[in-house]
mmCIF file as Biopython writes it, N, C-alpha, C and O atoms, coordinates in Angstrom:
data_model
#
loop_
_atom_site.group_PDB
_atom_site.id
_atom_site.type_symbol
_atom_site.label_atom_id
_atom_site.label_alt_id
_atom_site.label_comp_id
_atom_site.label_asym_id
_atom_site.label_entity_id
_atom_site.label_seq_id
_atom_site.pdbx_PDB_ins_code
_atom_site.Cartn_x
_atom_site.Cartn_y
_atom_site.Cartn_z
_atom_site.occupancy
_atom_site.B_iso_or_equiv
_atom_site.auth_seq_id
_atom_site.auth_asym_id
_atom_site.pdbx_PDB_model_num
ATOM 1   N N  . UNK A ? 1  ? -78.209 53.252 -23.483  1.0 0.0 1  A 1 
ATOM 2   C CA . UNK A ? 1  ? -77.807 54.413 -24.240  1.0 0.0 1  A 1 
ATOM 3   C C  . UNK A ? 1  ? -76.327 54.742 -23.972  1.0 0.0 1  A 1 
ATOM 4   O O  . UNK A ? 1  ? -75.568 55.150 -24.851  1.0 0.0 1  A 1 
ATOM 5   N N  . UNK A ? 2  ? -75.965 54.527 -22.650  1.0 0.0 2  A 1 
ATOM 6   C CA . UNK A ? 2  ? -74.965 54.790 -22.193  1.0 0.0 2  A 1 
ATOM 7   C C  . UNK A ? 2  ? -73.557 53.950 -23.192  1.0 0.0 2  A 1 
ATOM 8   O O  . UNK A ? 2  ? -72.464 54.450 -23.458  1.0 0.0 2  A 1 
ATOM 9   N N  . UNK A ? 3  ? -74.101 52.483 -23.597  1.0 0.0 3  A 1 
ATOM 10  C CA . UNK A ? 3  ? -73.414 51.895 -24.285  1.0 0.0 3  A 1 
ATOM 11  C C  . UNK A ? 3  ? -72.926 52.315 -25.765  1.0 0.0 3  A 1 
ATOM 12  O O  . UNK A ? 3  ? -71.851 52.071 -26.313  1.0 0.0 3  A 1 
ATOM 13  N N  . UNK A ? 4  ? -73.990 52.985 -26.217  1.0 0.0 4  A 1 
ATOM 14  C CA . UNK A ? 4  ? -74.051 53.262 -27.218  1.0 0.0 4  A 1 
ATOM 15  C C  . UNK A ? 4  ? -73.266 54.196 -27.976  1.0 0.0 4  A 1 
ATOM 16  O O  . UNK A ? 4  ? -72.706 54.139 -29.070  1.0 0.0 4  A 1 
ATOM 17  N N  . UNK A ? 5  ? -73.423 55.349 -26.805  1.0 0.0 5  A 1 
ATOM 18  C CA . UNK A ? 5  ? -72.283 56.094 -27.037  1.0 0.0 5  A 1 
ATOM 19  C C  . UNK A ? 5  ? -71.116 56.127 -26.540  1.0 0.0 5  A 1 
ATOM 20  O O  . UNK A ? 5  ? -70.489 57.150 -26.815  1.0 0.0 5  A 1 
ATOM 21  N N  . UNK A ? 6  ? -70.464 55.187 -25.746  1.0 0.0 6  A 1 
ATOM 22  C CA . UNK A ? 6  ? -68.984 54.295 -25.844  1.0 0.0 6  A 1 
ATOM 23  C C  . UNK A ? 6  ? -68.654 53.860 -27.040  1.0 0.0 6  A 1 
ATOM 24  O O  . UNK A ? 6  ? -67.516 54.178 -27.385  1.0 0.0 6  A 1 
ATOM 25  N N  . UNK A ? 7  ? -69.314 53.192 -27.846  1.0 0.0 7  A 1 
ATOM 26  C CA . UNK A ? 7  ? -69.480 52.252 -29.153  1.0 0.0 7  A 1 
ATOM 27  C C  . UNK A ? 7  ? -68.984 53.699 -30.127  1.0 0.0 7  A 1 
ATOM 28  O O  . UNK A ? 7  ? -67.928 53.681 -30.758  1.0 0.0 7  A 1 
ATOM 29  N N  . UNK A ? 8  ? -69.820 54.788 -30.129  1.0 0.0 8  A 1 
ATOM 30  C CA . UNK A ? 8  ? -69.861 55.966 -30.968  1.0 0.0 8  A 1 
ATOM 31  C C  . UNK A ? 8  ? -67.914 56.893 -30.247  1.0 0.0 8  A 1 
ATOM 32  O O  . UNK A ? 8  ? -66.935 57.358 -30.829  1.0 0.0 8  A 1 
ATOM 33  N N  . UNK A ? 9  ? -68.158 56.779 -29.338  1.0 0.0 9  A 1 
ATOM 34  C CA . UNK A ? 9  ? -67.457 57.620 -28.724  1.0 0.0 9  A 1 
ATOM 35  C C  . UNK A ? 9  ? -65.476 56.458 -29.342  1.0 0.0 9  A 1 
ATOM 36  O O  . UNK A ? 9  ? -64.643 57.197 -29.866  1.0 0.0 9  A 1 
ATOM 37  N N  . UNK A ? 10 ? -65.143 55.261 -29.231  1.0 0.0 10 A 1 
ATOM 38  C CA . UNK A ? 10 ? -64.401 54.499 -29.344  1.0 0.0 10 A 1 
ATOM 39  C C  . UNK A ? 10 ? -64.345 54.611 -31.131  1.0 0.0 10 A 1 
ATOM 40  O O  . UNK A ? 10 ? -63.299 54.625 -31.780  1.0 0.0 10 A 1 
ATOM 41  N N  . UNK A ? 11 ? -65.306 54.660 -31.527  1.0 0.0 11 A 1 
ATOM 42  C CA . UNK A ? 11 ? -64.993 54.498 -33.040  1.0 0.0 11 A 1 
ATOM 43  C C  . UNK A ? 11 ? -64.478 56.269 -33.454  1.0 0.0 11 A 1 
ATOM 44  O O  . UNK A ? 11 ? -63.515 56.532 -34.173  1.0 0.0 11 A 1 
ATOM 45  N N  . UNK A ? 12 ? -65.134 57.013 -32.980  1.0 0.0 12 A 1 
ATOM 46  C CA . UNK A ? 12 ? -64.959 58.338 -32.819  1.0 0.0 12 A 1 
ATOM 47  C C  . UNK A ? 12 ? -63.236 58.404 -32.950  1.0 0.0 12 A 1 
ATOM 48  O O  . UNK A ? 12 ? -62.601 58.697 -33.963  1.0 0.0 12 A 1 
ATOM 49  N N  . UNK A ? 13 ? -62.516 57.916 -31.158  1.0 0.0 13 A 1 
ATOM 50  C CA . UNK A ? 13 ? -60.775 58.237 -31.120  1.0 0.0 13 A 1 
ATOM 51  C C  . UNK A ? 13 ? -60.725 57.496 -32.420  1.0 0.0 13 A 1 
ATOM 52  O O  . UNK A ? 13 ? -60.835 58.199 -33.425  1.0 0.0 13 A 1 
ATOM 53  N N  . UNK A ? 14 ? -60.551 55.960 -32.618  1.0 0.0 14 A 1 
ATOM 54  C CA . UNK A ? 14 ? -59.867 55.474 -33.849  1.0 0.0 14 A 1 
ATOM 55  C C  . UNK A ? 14 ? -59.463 56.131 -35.202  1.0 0.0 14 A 1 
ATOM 56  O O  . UNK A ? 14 ? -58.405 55.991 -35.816  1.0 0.0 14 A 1 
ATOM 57  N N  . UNK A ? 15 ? -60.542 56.871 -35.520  1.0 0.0 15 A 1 
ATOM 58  C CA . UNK A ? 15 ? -60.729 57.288 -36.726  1.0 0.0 15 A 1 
ATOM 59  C C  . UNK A ? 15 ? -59.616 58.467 -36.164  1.0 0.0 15 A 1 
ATOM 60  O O  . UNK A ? 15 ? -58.565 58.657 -36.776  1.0 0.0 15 A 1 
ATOM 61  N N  . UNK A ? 16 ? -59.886 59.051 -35.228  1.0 0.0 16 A 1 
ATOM 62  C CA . UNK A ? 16 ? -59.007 60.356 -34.778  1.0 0.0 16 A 1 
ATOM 63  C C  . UNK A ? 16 ? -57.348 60.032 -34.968  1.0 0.0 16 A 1 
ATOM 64  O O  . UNK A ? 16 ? -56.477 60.715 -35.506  1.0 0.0 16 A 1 
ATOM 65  N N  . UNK A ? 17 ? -57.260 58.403 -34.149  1.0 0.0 17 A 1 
ATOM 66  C CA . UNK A ? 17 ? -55.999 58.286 -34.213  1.0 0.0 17 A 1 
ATOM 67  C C  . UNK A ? 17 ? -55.596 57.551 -35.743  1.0 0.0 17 A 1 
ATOM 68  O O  . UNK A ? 17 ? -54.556 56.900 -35.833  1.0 0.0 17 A 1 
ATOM 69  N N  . UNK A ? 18 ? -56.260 57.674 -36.593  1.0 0.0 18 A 1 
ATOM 70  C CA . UNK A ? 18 ? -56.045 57.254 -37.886  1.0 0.0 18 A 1 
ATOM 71  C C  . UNK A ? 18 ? -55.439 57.955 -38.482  1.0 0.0 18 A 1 
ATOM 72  O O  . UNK A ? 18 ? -54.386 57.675 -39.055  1.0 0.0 18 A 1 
ATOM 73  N N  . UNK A ? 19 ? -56.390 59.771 -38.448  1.0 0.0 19 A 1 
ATOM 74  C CA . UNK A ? 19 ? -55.804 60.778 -39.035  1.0 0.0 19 A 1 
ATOM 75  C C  . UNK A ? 19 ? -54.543 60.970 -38.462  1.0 0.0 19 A 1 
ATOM 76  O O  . UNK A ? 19 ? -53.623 61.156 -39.258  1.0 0.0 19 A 1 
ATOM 77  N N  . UNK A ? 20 ? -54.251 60.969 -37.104  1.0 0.0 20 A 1 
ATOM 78  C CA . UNK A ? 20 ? -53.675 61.348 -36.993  1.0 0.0 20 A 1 
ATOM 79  C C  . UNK A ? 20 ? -51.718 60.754 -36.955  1.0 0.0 20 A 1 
ATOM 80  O O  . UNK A ? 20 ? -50.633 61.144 -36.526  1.0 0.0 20 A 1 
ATOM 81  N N  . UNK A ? 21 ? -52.172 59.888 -37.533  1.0 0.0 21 A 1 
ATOM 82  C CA . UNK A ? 21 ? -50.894 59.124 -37.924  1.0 0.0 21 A 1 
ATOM 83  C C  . UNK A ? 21 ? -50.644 59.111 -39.402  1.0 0.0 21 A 1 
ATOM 84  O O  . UNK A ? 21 ? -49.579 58.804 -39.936  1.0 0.0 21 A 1 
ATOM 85  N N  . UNK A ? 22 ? -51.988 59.561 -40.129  1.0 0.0 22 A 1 
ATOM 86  C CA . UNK A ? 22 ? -51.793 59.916 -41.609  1.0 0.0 22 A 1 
ATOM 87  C C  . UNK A ? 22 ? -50.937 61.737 -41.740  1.0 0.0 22 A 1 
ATOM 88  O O  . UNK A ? 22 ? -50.392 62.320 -42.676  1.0 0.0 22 A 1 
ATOM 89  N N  . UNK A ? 23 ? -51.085 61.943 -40.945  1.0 0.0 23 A 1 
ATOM 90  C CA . UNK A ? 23 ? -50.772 63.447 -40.783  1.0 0.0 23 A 1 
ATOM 91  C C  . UNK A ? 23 ? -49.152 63.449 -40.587  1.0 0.0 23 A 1 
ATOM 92  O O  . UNK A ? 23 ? -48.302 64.202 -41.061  1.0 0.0 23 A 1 
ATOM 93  N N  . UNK A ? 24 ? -49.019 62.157 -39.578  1.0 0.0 24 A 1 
ATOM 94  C CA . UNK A ? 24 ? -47.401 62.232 -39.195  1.0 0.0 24 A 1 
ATOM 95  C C  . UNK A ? 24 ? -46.320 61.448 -39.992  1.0 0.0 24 A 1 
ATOM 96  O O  . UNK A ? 24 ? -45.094 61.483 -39.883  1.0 0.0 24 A 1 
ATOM 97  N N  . UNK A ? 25 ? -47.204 60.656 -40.913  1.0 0.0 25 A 1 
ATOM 98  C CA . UNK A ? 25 ? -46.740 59.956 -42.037  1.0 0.0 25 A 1 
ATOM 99  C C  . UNK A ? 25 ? -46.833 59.917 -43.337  1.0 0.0 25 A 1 
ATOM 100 O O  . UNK A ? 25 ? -46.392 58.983 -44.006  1.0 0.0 25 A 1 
ATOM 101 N N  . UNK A ? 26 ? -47.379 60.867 -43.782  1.0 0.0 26 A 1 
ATOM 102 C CA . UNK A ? 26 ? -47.779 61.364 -44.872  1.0 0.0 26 A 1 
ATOM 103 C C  . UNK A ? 26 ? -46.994 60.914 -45.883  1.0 0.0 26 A 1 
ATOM 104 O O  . UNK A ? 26 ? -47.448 60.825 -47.023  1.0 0.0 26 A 1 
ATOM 105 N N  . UNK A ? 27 ? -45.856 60.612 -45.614  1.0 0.0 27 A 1 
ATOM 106 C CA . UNK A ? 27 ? -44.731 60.793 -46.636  1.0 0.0 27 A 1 
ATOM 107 C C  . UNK A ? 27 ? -45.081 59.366 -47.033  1.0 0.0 27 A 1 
ATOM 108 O O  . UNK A ? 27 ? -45.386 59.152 -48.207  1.0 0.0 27 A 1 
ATOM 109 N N  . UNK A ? 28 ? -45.058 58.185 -45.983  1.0 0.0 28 A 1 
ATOM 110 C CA . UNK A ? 28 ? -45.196 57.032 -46.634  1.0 0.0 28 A 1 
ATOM 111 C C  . UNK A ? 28 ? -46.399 56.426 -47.655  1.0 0.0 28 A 1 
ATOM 112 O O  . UNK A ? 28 ? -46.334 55.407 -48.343  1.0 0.0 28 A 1 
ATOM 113 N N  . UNK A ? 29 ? -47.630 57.478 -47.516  1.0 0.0 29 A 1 
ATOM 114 C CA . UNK A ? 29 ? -48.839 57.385 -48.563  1.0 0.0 29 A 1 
ATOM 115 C C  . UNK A ? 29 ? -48.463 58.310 -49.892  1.0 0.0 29 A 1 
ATOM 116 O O  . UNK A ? 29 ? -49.174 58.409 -50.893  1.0 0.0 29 A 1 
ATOM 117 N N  . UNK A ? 30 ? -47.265 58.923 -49.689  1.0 0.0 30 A 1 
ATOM 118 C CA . UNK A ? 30 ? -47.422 59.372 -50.921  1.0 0.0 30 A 1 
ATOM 119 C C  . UNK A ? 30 ? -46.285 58.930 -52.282  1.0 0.0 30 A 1 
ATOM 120 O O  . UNK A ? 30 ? -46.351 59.034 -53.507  1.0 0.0 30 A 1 
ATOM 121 N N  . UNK A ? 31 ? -44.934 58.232 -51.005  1.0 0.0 31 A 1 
ATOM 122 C CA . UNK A ? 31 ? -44.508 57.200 -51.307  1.0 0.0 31 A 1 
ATOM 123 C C  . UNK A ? 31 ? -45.225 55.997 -52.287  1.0 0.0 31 A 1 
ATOM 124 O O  . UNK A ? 31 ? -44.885 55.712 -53.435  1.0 0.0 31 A 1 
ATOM 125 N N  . UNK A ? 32 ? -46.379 55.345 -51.438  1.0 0.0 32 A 1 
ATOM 126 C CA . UNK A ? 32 ? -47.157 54.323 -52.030  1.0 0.0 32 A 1 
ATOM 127 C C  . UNK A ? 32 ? -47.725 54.942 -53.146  1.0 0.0 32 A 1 
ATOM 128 O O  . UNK A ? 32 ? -47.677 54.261 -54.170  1.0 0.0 32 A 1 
ATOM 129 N N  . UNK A ? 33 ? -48.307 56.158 -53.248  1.0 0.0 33 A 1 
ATOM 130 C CA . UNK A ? 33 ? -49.139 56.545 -54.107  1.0 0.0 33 A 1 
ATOM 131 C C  . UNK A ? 33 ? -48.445 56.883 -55.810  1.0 0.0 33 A 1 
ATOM 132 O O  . UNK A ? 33 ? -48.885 56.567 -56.915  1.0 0.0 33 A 1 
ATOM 133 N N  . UNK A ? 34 ? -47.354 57.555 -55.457  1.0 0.0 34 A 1 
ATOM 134 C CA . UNK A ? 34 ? -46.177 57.494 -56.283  1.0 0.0 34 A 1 
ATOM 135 C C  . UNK A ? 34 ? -45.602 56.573 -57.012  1.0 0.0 34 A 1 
ATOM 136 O O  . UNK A ? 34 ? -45.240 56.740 -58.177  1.0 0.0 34 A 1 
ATOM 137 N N  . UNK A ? 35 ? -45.417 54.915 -55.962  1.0 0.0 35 A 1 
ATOM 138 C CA . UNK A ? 35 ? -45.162 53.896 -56.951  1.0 0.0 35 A 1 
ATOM 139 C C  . UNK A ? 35 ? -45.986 53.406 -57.369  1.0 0.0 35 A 1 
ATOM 140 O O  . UNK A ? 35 ? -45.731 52.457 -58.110  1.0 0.0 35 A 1 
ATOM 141 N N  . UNK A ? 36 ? -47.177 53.710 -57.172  1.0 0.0 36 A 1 
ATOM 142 C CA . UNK A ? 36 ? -48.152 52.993 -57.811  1.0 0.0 36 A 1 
ATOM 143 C C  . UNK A ? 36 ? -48.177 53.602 -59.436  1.0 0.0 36 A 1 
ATOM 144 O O  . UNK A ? 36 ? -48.006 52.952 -60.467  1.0 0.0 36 A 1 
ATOM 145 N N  . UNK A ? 37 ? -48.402 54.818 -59.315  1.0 0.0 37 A 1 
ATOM 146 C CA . UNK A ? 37 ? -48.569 55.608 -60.578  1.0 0.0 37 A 1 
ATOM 147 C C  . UNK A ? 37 ? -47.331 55.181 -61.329  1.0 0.0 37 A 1 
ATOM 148 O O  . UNK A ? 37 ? -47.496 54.799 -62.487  1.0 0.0 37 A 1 
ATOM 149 N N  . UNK A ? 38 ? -46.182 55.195 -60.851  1.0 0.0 38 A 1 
ATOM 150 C CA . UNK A ? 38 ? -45.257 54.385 -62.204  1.0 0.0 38 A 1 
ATOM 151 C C  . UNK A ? 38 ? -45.756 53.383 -62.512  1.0 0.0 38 A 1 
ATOM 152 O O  . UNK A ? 38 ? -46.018 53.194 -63.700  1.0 0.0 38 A 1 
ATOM 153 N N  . UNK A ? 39 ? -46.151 52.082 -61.209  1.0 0.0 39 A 1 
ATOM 154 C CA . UNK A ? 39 ? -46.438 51.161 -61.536  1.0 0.0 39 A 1 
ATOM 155 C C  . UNK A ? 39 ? -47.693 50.967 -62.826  1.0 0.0 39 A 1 
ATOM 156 O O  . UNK A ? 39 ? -47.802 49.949 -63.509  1.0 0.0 39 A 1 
ATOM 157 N N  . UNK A ? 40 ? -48.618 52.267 -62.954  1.0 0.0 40 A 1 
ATOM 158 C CA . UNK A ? 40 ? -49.208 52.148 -63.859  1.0 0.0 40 A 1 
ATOM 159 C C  . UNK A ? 40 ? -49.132 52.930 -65.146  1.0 0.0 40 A 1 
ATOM 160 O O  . UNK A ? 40 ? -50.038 53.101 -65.962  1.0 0.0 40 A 1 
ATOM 161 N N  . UNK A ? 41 ? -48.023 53.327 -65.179  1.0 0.0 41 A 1 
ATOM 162 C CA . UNK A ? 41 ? -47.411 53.993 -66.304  1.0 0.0 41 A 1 
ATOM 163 C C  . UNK A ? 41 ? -46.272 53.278 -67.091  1.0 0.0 41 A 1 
ATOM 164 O O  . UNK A ? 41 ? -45.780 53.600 -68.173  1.0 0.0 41 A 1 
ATOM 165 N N  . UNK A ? 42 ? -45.925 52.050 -66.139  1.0 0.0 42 A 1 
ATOM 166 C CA . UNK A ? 42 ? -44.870 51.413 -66.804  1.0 0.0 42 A 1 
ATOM 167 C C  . UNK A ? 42 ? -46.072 50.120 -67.876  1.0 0.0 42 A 1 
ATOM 168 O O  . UNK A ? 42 ? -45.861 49.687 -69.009  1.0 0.0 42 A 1 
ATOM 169 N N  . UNK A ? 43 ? -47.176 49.856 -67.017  1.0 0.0 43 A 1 
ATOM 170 C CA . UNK A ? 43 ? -47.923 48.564 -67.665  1.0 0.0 43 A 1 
ATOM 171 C C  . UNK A ? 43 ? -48.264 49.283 -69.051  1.0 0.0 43 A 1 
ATOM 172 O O  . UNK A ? 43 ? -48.038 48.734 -70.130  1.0 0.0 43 A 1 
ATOM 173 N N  . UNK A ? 44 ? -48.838 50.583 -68.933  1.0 0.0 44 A 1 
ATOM 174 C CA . UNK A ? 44 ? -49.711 51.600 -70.011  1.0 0.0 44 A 1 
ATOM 175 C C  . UNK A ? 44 ? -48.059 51.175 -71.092  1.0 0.0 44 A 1 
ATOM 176 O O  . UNK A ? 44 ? -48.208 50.355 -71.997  1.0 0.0 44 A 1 
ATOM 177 N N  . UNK A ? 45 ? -46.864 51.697 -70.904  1.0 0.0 45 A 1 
ATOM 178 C CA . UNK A ? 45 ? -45.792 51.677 -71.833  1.0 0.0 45 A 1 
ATOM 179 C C  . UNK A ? 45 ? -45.510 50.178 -72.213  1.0 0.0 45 A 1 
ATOM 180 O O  . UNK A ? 45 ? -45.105 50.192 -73.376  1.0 0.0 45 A 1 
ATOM 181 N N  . UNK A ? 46 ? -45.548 48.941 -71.751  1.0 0.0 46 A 1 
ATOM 182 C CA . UNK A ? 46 ? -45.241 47.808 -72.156  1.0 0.0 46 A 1 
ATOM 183 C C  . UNK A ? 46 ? -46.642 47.375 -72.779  1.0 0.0 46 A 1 
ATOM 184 O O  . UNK A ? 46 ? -46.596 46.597 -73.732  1.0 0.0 46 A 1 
ATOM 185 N N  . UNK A ? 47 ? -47.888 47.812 -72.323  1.0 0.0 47 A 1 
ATOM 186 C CA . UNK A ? 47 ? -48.924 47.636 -73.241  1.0 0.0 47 A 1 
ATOM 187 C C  . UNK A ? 47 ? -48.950 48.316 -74.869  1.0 0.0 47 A 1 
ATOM 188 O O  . UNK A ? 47 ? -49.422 47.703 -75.827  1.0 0.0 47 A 1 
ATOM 189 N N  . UNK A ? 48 ? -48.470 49.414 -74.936  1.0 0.0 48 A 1 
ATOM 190 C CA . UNK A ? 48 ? -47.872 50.098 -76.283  1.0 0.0 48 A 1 
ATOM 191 C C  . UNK A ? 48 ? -46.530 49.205 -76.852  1.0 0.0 48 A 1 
ATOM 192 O O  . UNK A ? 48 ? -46.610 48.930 -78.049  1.0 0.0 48 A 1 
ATOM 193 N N  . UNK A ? 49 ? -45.915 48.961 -76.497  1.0 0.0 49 A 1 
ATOM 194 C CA . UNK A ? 49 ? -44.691 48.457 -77.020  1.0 0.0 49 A 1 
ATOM 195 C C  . UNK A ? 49 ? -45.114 46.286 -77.612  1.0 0.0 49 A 1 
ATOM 196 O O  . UNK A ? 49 ? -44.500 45.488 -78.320  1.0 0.0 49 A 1 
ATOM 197 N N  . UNK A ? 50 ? -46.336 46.210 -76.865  1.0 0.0 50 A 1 
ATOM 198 C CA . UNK A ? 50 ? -46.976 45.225 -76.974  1.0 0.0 50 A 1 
ATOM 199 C C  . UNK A ? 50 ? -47.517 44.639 -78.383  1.0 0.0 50 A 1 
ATOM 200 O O  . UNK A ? 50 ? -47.298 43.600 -79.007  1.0 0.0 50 A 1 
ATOM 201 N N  . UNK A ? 51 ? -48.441 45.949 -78.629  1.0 0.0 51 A 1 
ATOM 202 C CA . UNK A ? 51 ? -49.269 46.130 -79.525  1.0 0.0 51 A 1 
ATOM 203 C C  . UNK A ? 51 ? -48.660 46.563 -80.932  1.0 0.0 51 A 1 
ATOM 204 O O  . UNK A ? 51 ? -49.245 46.530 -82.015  1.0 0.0 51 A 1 
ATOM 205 N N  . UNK A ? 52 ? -47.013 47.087 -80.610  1.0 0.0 52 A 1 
ATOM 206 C CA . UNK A ? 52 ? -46.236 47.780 -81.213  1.0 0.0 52 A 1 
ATOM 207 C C  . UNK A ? 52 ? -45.482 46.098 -82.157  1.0 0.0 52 A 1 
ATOM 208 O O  . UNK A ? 52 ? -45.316 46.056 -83.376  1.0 0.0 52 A 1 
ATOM 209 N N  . UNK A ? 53 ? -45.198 45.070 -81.310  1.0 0.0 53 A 1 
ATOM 210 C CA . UNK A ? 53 ? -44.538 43.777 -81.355  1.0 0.0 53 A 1 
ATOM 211 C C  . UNK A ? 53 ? -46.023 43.025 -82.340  1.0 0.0 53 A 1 
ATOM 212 O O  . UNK A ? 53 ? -45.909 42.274 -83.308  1.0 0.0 53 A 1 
ATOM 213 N N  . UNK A ? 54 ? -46.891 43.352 -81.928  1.0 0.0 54 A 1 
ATOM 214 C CA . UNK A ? 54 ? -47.716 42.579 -82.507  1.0 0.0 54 A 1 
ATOM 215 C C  . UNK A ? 54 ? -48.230 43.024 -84.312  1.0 0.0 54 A 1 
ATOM 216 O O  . UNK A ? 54 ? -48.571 42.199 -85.160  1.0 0.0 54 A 1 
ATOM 217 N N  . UNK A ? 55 ? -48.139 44.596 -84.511  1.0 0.0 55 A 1 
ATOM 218 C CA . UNK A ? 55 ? -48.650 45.129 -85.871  1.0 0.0 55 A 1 
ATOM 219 C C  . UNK A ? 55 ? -46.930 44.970 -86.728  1.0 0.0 55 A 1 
ATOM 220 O O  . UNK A ? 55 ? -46.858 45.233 -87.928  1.0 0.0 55 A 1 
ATOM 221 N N  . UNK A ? 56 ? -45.976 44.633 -86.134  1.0 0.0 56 A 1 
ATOM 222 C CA . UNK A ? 56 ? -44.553 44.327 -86.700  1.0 0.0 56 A 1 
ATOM 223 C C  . UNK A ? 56 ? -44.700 42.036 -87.142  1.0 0.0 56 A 1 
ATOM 224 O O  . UNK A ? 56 ? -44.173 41.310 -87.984  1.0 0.0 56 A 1 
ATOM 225 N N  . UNK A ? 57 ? -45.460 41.859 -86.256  1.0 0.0 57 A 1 
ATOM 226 C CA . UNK A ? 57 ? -45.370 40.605 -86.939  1.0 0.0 57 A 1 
ATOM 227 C C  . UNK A ? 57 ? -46.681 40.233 -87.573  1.0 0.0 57 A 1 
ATOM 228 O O  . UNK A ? 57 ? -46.920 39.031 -87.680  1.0 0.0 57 A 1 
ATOM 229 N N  . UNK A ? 58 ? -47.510 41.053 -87.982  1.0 0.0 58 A 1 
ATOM 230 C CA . UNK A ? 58 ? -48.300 41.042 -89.161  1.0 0.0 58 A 1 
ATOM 231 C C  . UNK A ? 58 ? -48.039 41.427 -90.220  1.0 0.0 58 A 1 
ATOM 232 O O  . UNK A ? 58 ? -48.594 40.847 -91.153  1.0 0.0 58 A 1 
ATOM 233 N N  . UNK A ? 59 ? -47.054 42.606 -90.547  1.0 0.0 59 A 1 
ATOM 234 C CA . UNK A ? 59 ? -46.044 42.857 -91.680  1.0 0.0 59 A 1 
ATOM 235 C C  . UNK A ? 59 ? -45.367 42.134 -91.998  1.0 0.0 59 A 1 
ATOM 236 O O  . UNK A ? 59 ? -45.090 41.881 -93.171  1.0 0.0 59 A 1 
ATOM 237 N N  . UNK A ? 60 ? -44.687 41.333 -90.496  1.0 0.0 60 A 1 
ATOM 238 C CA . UNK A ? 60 ? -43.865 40.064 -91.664  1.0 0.0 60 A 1 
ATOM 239 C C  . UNK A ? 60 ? -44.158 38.575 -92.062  1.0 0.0 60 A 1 
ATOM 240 O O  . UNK A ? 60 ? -43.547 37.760 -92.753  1.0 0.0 60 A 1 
ATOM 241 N N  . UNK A ? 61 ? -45.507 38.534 -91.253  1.0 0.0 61 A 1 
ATOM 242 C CA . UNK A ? 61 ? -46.355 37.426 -92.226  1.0 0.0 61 A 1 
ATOM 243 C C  . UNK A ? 61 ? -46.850 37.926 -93.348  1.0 0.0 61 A 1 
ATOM 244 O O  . UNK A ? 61 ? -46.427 37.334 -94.341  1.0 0.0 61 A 1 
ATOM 245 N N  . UNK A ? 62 ? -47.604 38.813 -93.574  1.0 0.0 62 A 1 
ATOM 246 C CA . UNK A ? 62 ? -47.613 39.454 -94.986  1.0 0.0 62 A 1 
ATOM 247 C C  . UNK A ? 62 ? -46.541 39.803 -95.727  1.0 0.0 62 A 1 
ATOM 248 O O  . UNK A ? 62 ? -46.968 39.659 -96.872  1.0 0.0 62 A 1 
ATOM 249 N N  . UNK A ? 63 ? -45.609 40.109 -95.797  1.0 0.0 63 A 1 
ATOM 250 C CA . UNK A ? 63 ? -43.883 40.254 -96.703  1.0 0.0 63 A 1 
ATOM 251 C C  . UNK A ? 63 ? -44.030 38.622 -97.012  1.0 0.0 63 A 1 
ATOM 252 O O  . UNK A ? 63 ? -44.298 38.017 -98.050  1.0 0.0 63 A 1 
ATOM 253 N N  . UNK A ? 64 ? -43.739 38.179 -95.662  1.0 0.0 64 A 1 
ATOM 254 C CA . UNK A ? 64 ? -43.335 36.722 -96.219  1.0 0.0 64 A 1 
ATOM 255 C C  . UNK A ? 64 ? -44.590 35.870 -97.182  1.0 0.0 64 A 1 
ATOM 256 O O  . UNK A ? 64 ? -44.323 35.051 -98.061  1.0 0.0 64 A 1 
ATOM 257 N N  . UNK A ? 65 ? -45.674 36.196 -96.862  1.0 0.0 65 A 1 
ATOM 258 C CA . UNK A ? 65 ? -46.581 35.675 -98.150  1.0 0.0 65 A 1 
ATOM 259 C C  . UNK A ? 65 ? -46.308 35.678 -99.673  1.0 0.0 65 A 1 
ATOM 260 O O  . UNK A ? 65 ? -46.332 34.836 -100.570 1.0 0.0 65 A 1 
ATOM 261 N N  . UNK A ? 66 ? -46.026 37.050 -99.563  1.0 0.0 66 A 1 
ATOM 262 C CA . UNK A ? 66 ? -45.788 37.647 -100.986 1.0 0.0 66 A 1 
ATOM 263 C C  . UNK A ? 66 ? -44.265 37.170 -101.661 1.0 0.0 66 A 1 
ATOM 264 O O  . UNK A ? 66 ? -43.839 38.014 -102.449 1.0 0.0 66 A 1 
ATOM 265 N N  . UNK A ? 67 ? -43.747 36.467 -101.559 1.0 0.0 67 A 1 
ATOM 266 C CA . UNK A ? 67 ? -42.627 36.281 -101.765 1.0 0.0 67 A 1 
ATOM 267 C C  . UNK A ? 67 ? -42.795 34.402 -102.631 1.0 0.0 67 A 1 
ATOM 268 O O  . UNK A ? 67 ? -41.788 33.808 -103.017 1.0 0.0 67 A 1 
#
């Protein structure tokens, strides 16, 4: 039993010293969190501009049919 709660007691600090380096670093998760969200705001805008390239060269296979 005694082991057991070493096992409990060790996972216990970790997690403690987890927070507590999220607490003193905060800045760098929100850093990450930040570029991420451009990072997915820039794909969302080149996915529009995508779709934008693609209904422009169906107009000009159709123009050019008609001709």
């Amino acid at each position: 039993m005694e082991a057991l709660w070493d096992v409990v007691a060790f996972i216990g600090h970790a997690i403690e010293a987890i927070l507590a380096y999220i607490d003193h670093h905060h800045w760098i998760f929100g850093f990450l969190a930040g570029g991420y969200i451009f990072y997915l705001h820039d794909r969302a805008v080149h996915a529009r501009f995508d779709a934008i390239d693609k209904r422009l060269d169906e107009v000009r296979k159709r123009l050019a049919l008609e001709y």
